[in-house]
C-alpha positions in Angstrom: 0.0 0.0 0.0 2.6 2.4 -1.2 -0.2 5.1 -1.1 -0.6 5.4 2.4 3.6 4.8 3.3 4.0 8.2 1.2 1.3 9.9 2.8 2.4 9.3 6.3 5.9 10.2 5.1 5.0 13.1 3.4 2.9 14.4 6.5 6.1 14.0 8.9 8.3 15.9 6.9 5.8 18.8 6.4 5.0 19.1 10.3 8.1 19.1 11.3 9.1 21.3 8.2 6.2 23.3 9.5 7.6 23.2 13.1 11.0 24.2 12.1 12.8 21.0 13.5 10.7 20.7 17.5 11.9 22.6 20.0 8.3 24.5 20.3 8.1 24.4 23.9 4.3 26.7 24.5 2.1 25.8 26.9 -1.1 25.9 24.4 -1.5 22.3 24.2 -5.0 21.2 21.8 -6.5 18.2 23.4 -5.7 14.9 21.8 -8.2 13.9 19.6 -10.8 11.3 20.6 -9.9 7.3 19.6 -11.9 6.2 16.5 -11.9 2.7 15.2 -14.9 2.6 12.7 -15.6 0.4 9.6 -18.5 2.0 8.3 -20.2 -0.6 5.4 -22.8 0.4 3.0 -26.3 -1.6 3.2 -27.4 -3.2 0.1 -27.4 -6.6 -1.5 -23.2 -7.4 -2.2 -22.1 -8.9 -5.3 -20.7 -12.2 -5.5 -18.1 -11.9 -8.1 -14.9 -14.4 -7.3 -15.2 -16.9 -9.3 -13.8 -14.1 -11.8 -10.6 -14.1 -9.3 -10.1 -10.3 -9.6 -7.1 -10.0 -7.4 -5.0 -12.9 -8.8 -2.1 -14.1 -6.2 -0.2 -17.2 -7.2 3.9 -17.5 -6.1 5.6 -15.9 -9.4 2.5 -14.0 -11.2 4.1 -10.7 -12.5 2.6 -7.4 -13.6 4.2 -4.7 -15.5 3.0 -1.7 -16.1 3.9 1.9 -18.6 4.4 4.6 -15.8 2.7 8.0 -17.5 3.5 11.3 -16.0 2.4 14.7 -16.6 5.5 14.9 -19.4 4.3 11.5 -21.2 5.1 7.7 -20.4 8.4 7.9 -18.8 11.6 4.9 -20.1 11.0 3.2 -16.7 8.4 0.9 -16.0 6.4 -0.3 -12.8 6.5 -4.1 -12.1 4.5 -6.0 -9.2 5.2 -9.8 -8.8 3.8 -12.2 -5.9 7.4 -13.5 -4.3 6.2 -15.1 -1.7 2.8 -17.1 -0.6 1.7 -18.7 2.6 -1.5 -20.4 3.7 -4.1 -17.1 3.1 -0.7 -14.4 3.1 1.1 -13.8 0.5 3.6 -10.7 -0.7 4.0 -8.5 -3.1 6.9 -6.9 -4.3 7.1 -3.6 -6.6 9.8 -1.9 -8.1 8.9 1.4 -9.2 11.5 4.5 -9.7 12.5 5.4 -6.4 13.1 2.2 -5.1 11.3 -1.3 -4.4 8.8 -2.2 -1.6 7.1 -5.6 0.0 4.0 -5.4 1.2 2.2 -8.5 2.8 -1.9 -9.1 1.8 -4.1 -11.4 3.5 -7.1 -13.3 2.3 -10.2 -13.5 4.6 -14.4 -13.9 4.6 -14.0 -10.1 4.4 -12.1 -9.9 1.5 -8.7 -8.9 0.4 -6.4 -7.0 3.0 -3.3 -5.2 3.2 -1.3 -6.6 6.4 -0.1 -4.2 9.0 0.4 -1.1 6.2 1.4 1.3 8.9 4.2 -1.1 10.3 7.7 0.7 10.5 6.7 4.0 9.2 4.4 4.5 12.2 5.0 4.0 16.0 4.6 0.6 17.1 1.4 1.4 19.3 -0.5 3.5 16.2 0.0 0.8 13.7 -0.9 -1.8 16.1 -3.9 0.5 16.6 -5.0 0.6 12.3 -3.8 -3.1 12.2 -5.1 -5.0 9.0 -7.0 -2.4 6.6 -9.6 -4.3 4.1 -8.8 -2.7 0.9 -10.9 -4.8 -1.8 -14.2 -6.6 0.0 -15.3 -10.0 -1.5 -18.1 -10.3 -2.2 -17.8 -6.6 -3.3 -20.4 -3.7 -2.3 -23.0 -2.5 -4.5 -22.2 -0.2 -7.4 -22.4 3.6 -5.8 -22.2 2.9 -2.2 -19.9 4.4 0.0 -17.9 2.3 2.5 -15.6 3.8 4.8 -12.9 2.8 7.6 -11.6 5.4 9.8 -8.9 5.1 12.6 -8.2 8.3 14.6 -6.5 8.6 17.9 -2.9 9.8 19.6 0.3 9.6 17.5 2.5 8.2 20.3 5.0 10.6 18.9 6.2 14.3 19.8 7.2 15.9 16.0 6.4 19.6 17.1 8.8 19.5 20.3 6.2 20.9 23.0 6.7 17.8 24.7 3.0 16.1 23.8 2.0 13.8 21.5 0.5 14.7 18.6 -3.0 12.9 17.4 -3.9 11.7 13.9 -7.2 10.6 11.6 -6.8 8.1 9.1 -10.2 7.9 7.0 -10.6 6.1 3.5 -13.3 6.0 1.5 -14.2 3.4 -1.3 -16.9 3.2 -4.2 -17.3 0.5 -6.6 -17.9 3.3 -9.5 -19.1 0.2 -12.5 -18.3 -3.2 -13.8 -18.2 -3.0 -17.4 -16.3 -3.3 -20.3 -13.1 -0.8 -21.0 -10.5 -0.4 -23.8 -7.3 -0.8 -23.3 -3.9 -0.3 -25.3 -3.8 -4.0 -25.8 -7.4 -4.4 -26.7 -10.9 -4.3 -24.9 -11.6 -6.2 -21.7 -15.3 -7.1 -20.2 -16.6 -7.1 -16.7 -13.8 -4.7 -15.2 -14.2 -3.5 -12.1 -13.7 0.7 -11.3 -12.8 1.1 -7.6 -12.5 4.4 -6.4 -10.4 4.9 -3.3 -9.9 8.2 -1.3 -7.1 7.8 1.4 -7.6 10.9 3.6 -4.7 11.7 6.6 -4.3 13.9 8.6 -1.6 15.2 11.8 -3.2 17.5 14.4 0.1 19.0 16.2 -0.3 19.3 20.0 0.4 22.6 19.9 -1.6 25.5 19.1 1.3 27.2 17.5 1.1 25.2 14.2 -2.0 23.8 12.0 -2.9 20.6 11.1 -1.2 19.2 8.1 -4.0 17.1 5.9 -2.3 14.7 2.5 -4.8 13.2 0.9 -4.5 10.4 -2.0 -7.7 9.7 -5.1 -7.1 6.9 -6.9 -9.2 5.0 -9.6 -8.3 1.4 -10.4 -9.5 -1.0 -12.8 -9.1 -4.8 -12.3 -9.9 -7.4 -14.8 -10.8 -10.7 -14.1 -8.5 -13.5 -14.3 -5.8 -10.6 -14.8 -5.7 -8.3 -11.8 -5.1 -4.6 -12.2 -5.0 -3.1 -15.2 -5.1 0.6 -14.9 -4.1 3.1 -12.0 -4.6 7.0 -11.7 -3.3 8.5 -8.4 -3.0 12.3 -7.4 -2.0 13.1 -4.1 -2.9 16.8 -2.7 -2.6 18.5 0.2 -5.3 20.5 2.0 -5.5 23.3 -0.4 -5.9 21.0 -3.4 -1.9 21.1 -4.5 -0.4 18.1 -6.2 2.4 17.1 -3.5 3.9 15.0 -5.9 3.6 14.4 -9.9 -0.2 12.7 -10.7 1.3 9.5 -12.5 -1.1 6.4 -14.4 -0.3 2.8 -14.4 -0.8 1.0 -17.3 -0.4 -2.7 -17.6 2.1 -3.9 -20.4 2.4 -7.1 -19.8 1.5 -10.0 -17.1 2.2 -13.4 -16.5 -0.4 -14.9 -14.1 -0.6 -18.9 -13.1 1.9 -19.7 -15.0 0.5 -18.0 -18.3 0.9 -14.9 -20.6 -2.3 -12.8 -20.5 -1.3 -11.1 -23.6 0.4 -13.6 -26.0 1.9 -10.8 -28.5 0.1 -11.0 -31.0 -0.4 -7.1 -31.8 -0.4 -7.5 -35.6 0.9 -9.0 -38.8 4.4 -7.7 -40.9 4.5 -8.4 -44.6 9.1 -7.9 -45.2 8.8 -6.8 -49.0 13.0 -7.1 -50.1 12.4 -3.6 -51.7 15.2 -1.3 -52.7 14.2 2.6 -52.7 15.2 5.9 -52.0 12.0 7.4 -50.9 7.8 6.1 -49.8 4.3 8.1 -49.9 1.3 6.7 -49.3 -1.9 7.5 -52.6 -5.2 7.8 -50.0 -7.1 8.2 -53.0 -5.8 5.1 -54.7 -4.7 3.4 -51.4 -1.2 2.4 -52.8 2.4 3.5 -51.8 4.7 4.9 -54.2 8.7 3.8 -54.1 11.3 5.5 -56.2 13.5 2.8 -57.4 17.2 3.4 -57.8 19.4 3.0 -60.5 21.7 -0.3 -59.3 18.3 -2.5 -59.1 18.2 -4.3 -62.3 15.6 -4.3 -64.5 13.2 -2.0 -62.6 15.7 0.7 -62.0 14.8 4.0 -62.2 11.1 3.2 -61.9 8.2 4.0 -59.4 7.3 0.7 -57.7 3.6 0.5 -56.8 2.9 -1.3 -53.5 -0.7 -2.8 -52.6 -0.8 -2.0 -48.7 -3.0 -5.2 -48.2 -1.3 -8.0 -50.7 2.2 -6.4 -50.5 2.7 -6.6 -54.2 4.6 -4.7 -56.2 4.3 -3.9 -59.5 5.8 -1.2 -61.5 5.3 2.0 -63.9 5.8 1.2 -67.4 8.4 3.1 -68.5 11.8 4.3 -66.4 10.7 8.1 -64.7 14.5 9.5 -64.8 18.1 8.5 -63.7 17.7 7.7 -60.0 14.5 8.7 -58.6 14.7 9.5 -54.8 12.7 12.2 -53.0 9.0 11.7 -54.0 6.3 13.9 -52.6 2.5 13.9 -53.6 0.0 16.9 -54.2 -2.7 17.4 -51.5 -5.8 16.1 -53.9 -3.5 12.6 -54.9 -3.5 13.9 -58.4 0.7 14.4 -59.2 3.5 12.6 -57.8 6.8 14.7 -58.2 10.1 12.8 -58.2 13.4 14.0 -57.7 15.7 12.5 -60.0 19.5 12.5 -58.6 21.4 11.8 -61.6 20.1 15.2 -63.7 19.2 17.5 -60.6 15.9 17.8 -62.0 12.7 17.7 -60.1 9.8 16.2 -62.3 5.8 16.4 -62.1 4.1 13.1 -63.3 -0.2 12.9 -63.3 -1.6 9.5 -61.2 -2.2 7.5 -61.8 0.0 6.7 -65.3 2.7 8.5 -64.6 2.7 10.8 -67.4 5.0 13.5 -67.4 3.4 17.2 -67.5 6.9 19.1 -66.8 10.2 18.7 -65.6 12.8 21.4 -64.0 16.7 21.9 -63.1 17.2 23.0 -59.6 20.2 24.7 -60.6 23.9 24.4 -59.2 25.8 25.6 -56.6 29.0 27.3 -56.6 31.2 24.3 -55.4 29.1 21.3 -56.9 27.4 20.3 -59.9 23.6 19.8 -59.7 21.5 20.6 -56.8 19.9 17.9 -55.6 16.5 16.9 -54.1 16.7 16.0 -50.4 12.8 16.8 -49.5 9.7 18.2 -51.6 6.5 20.1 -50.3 3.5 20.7 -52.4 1.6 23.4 -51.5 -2.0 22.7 -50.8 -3.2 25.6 -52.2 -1.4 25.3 -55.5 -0.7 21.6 -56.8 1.9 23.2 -59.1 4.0 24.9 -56.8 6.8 23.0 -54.5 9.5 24.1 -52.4 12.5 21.7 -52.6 15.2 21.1 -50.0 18.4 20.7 -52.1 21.8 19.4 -51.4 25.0 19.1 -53.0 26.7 15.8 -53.4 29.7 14.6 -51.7 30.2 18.3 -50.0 30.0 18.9 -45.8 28.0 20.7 -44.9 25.7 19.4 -47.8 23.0 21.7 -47.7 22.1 23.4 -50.7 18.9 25.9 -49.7 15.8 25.5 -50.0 14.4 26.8 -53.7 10.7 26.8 -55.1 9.2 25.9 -58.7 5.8 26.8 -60.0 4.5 25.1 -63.1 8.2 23.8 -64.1 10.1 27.3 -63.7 12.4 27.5 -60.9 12.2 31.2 -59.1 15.2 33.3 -58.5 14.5 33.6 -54.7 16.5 30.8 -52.3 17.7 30.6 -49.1 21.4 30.0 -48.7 23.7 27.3 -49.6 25.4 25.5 -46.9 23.1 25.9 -43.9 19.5 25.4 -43.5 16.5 23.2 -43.3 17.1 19.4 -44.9 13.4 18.5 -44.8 10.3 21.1 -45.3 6.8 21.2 -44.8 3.5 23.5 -45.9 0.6 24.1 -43.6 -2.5 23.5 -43.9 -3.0 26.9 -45.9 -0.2 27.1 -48.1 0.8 30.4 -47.0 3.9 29.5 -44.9 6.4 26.7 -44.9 8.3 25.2 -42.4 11.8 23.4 -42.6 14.3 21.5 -40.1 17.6 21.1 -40.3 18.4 17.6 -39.3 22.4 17.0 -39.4 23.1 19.0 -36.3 23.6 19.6 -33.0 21.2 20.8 -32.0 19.1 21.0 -34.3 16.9 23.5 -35.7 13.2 24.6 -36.9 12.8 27.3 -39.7 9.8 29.4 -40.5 9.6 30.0 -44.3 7.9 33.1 -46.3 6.5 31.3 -49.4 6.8 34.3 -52.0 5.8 34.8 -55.9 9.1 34.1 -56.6 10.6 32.0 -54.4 11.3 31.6 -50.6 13.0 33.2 -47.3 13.4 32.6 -44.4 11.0 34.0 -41.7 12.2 32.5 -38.3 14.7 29.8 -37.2 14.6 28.8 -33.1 16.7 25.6 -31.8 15.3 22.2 -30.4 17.2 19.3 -28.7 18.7 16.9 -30.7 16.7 15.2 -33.9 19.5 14.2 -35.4 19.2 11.4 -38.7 15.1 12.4 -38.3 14.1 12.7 -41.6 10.4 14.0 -41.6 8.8 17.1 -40.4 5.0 17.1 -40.5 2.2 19.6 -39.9 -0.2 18.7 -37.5 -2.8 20.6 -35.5 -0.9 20.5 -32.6 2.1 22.1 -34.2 5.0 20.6 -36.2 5.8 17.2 -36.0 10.0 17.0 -35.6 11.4 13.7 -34.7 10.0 13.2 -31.0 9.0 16.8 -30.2 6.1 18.9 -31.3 6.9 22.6 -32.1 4.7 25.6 -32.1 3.9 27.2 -35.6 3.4 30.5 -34.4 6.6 31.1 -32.4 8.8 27.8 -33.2 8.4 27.6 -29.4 8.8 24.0 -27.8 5.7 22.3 -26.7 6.3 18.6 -25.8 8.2 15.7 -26.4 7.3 12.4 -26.9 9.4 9.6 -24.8 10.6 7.7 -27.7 13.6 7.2 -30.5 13.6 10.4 -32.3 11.5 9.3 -35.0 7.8 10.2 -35.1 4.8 11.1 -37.6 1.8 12.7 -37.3 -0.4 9.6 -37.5 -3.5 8.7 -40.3 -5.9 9.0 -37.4 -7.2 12.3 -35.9 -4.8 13.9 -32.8 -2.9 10.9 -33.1 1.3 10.5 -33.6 3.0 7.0 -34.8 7.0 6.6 -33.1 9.6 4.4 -33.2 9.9 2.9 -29.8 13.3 2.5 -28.1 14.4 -1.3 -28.5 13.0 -3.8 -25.5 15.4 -5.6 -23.5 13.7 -8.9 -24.4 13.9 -8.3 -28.2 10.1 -6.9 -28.9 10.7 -4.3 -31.4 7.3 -2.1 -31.0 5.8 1.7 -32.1 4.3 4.0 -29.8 1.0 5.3 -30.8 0.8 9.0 -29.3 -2.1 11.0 -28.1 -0.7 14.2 -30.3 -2.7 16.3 -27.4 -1.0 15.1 -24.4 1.9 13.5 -26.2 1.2 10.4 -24.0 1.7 7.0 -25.5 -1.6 5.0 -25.7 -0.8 1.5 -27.1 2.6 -0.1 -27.9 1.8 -2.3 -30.5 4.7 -4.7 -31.3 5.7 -5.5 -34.9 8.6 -8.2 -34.0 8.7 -10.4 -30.9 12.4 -11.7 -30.8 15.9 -10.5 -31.0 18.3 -10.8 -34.0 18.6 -11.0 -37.7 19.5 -8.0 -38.8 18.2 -4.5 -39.1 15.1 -4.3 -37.0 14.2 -0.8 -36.0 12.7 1.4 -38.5 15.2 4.4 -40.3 11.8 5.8 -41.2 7.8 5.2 -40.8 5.5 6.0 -43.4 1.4 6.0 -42.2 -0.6 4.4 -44.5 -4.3 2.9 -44.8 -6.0 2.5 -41.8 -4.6 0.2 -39.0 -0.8 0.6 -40.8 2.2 1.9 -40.8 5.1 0.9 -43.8 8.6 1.0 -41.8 11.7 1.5 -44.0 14.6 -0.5 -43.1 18.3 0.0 -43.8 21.9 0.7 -42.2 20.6 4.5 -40.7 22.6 6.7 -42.4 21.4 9.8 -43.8 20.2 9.3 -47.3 21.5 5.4 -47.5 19.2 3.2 -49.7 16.2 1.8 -47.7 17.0 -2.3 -47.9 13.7 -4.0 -46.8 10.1 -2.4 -46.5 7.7 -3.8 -43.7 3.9 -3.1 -44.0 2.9 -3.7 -40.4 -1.0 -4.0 -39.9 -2.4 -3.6 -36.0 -6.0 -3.1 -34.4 -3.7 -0.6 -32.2 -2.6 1.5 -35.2 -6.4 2.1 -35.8 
């Protein structure tokens, strides 16, 4: 009951805090308060649910759980696992950030009890006193009622110094808000039962001099049969309502009870096309991807491959597009795919869906270098014929070449500089500004772009943290999507950032983001869908299960259809060819 070891914790450090240390010594002593020992139960037919075994407790069943804080899900998790059981006891141990605790449960006719939760942190005589506190009755209440237990009496201890004891009230309070079904990041789950617990305590000093110090802790938890706990939210406030300590959620990952997985992974399928490209957008209209093939891949070389999201074939467009295709980018309406063909420095518009050119244009050279180069391409929403390209020149550090624009096949004189500057860009959702990010830096940094008649300057440039090798930068109502953060449009200004590998798109569904997860310990390669509000990660869904062969975390993601994401494997580098493409299906994607 870890709740109630931080309350009475927190409580002694902020009376004596409040006390400066003892040493008080007035002569205005409050009366003690009066001893309470009260288990107040609600009336009401109870509900005879354990043959459902709600609260699980067999010697080596293990929960672990995502720990979400105000900033997001945080890289350490929360696991609970029964070491020890004997007749009706058994314990529980959990390591959390901060440390690791055992605490001892009994099982009785009353239900399920936490033993002797005051021992240690509490004089020998109080906890004595509280002894054994039910915390989930079996058969349980009914749905609505209140049941309390309060304890209230004389501290046995002197923390203001004025040489009497101080008293205390312990009250809790617990309603059985529903049993129902709830969703959860590994699917939905029936007959759940919503407990809400209130743990109220209080320290009355014996003198007059100082007030009573009140920590109180609301938590909501869901259990599931056969599973045990599957969600937690806790706040803990003081008198006045202030958060004492961060408000953090439990959320179960993964268990293993009786000897069994509760989740077998099975989050989703993965069709592994062996597809070298350069470059992958995803048709809506058509519900196809688009690859530009390079020139080393015999016999479709220099073509756009066309990938069926549910089959995983490939086919391929009839004739070759250019020499070496790479950065592809697609007009808001699906209409024209533009390609950026490496080996002329040209940029060229074809019309979906048979490819057929409508114009072509040189992106000019740079002082140092031949050709400018396409790194990234942004069509603007408003005008399907006008796109600003990030360039770069080939073989030179640093490679940037600045970012140009061409309308209707006629490149404009105005550019940004060579040599410095965004690597990927971005329009918004009106076409009237542009956004770009620098991604071979440290740190790195977020450019505001004035889109003009004849070409484009820069507006604004702010630094973020690192996003190095992230290359993607997405508008999204939040703000700008930039590897694991989320930027302000308005002022470039940080406003989050998501727990994750620094790769992250704003996601097919609504106020959603799709990540790159950090690698698992035990080999489970998974994404993190995002709440894009909150930036909290709502399901994990795993697209491999077991470590080794080769490459297995995405250089890139690509959202597609519904319910899928196409992850781009290869070496990491910037600009190296993508070796394999995954299509990886999930309910949690949807």
């Amino acid at each position: 009951m870890k709740r109630v070891r931080r309350g009475v914790a927190l409580l002694a450090a902020m009376v004596l805090s409040a006390c400066g240390g003892g040493g008080g010594g007035g002569s205005d002593t409050r009366e003690p308060l009066p001893t309470v020992s009260q288990n107040i139960n609600p009336a009401g037919a109870r509900l005879d649910h354990r043959a459902r075994n709600y609260f699980p407790a067999a010697s080596g069943d293990t929960w672990t759980y995502d720990l979400q804080q105000s900033h997001g899900t945080t890289e350490a998790a929360v696991t609970r696992t029964v070491t020890g059981v004997s007749g009706s006891s058994f314990t529980v141990t959990e390591a959390a950030p901060g440390g690791t605790e055992v605490v001892t449960y009994r099982r009785s006719e009353e239900g399920h009890l936490v033993v002797n939760p005051f021992q240690v942190i509490a004089p020998d005589s109080v906890s004595r006193f509280i002894g054994d506190l039910l915390e989930y009755p079996e058969p349980f209440y009914p749905i609505g009622a209140t049941r309390r237990i309060i304890r209230q009496g004389v501290w046995a201890e002197d923390l203001d110094g004025d040489g009497a004891p101080e008293s205390f009230r312990l009250e809790w309070s617990q309603i059985l808000v529903a049993i129902g079904p709830i969703t959860t990041p590994r699917g939905p789950l029936a007959d759940v039962a919503h407990f809400r617990n209130v743990l109220a305590l209080t320290l009355q000093p014996s003198s007059r001099d100082y007030e009573s110090v009140t920590i109180t802790s609301n938590e909501d938890a869901w259990w599931a049969p056969g599973i045990g706990l599957v969600r937690l939210e806790r706040t803990v406030e003081d008198a006045d309502g202030v958060a004492v300590t961060l408000p953090e959620t439990l959320v179960l990952r993964s268990a293993t009870v009786g000897g069994q997985a509760v989740w077998p992974r099975t989050d989703g399928t993965v069709q592994s096309l062996a597809l070298m490209h350069n470059d992958l957008v995803y048709d809506r209209t058509r519900n196809r991807y688009y690859a530009s093939i390079p020139d080393s891949v015999a016999g479709n070389g220099n073509r756009i491959a066309i990938i069926n999201p549910s089959t995983g074939a490939v086919s391929y467009s009839s004739r070759a597009i250019g020499t070496s295709p790479g950065a592809l980018a697609l007009d808001a309406a699906d209409d024209a795919l533009y390609v950026g063909l490496d080996g002329t420095g040209e940029i060229v518009k074809l019309r979906l869906p048979n490819f057929e050119e409508e114009w072509r244009a040189h992106l000019g050279t740079g002082p140092l270098a031949g050709h400018l180069l396409a790194e990234d391409m942004a069509v603007s929403p408003a005008d399907s014929d006008a796109v600003i390209v990030a360039t770069y020149r080939a073989g030179l550090t640093p490679r940037q070449g600045g970012v140009v624009l061409v309308r209707a096949g006629v490149l404009q004189p105005t550019k940004t500089p060579e040599s410095d500057g965004p690597t990927v860009v971005v329009f918004d959702a009106a076409g009237t500004k542009a956004y770009g990010l620098k991604t071979y830096s440290h740190p790195g940094e977020v450019y505001r772009l004035n889109v003009l008649p004849d070409g484009v300057t820069y507006d604004a440039v702010e630094t973020t943290p690192d996003v190095y090798y992230t290359h993607n930068i997405d508008w999204s109502a939040q703000g700008l999507v930039v590897g694991n953060l989320v930027v302000g449009a308005s002022d470039l200004a940080l406003r989050g950032q998501v727990n994750v590998l620094g790769r992250c798109r704003a996601h097919a569904v609504p106020n959603r983001l799709v990540c790159a997860q950090n690698p698992a310990d035990d080999g489970t390669r998974s994404l993190a869908v995002v709440d894009a509000n909150t930036l909290a990660i709502v399901a994990t869904p795993a697209y491999k299960l077991t470590a080794g062969g080769g490459n297995d975390v995405p250089s890139q993601l690509v959202p597609g259809p519904q319910g899928q994401v196409a992850l781009q494997m290869s070496d990491g580098m910037p600009n190296s060819i993508f070796q394999e493409l995954w299509l990886f299906t999930s309910p949690a994607l949807q």
